[in-house]
C-alpha positions in Angstrom: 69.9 -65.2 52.1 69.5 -61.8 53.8 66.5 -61.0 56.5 64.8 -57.5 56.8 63.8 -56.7 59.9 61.3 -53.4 60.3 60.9 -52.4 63.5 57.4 -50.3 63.7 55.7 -48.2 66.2 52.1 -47.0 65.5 51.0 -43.6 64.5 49.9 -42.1 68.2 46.1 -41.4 66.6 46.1 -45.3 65.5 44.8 -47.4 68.1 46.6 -50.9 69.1 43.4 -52.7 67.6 44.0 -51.0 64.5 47.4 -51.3 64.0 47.4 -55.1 64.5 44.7 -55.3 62.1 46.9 -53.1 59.7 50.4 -55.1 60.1 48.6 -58.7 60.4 46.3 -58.3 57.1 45.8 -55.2 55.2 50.0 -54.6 54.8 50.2 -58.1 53.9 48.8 -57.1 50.7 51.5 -54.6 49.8 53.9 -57.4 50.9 52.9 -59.6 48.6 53.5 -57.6 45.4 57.2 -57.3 46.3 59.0 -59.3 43.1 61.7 -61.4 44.3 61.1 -62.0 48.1 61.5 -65.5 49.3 59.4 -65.0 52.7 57.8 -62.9 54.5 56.1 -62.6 58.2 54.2 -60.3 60.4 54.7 -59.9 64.1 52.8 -58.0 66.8 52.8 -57.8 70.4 50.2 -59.8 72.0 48.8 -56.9 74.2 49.2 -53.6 74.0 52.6 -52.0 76.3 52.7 -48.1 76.5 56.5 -48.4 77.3 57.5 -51.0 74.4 59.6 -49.1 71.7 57.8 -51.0 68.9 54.4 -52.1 68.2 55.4 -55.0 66.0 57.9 -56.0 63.5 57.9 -57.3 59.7 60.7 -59.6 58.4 61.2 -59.5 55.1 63.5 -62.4 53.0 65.3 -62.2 50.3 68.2 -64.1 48.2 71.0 -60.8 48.2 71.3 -57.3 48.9 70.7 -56.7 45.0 67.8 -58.4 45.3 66.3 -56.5 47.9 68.0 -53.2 46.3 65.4 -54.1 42.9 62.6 -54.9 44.8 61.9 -51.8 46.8 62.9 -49.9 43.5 59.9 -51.4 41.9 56.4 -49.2 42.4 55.6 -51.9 44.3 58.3 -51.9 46.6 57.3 -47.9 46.6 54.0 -48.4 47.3 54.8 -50.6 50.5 56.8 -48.2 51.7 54.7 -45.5 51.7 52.0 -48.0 53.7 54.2 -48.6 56.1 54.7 -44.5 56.5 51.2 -43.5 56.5 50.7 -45.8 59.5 54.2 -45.7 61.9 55.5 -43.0 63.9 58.6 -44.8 63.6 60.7 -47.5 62.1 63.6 -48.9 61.7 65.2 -51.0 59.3 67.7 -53.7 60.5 69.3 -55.7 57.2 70.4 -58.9 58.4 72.2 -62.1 58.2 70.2 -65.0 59.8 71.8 -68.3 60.7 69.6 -70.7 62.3 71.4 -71.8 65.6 68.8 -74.6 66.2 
């Protein structure tokens, strides 16, 4: 199993209200068309931090690289892309593999 992990800052005209909103419910619904993904969770600061590189971060599961490879080749993979882009200034896309330590 391979973890996605999408780093995201807000657009600078979005405010912190708004982008929690955005990342906690309305991109959840983009999330959930992705064919093939085994999980998937949003997380957001608690408060709002001027200084913090990211405003929150997606993570994003699924059984192998091809997997993941076919999903965001789907329009639906597309679409959540471009959902995430019209609302981050920035983010970044860590592919991982997660073992559970405990």
């Amino acid at each position: 199993m391979i973890k996605i992990m999408a780093l995201m800052k807000r657009r600078e005209d979005m405010s912190f209200a708004d982008f929690r909103k955005w990342i906690m419910e309305d991109h959840v619904a983009f999330a959930r068309n992705l064919p093939g993904m085994k999980k998937y969770t949003s997380n957001v600061l608690l408060s709002e931090n001027p200084d913090a590189p990211f405003d929150g971060v997606s993570e994003m599961f699924f059984e192998d690289e091809a997997a993941m490879a076919a999903a965001f080749a789907t329009d639906a993979g597309k679409a959540a892309g471009g959902d995430a882009a019209a609302h981050c200034s920035n983010r970044f896309r860590m592919v991982c593999e997660e073992k559970l330590q405990f």
